[in-house]
N, C-alpha and C positions, 0 to 999 in steps of 0.2 A: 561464351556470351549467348544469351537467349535471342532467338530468334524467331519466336511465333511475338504476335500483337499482344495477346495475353498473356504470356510470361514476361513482356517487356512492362504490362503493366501490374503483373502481380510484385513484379521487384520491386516498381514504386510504390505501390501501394502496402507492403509490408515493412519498406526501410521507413516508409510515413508513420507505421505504426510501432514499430520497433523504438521510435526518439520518443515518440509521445510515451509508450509505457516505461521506459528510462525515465522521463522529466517525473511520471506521477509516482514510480517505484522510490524514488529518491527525496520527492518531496514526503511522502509516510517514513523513509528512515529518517531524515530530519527532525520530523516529526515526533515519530518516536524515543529520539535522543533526548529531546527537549523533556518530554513528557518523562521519562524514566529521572533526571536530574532534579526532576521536585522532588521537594521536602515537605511544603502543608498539604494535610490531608484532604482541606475544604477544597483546595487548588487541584487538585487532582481528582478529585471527587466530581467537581464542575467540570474536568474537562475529559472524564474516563468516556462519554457521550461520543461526543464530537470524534476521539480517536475509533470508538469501534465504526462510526458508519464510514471513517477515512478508508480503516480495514476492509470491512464490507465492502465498499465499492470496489476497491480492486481485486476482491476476490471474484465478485460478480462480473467482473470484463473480463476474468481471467488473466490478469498481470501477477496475481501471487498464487500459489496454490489456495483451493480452501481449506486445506486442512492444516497450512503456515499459516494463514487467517485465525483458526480456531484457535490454533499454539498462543497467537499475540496475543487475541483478545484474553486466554486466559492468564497469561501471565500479566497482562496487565492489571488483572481484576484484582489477581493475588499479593501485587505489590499494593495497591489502593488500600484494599484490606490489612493488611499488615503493617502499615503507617501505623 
């Protein structure tokens, strides 16, 4: 068990951070799921937007790698296209 002030409060402050980047890691695979199960291209097209800056942000806090960032984004491009 940690015994300095500051490691009793980096523990809280990282298991703080550790649920938050679970809750937002999980709402992008949701996300995702939903997004890969379409079929029209207009619908996917409207919303290929909206999933890169989801991606973006968490690669920007560092909850995902950027360079799994770079993988999603493109393979999302490439199913959009391929509709």
């Amino acid at each position: 068990m940690a015994n300095h002030k500051s490691s009793k409060k980096r523990i809280r402050s990282s298991e703080r951070r550790r649920v938050e980047n679970r809750y937002y890691a999980k709402t992008m695979r949701n996300a995702l799921r939903d997004f890969r199960a379409l079929e029209d291209k207009a619908v996917a097209a409207e919303r290929l937007p909206k999933m890169t800056s989801i991606i973006d942000k968490l690669a920007k806090r560092s909850v995902i790698h950027k360079n799994k960032a770079a993988n999603l984004k493109s393979k999302l491009n490439k199913k959009v296209n391929a509709m």
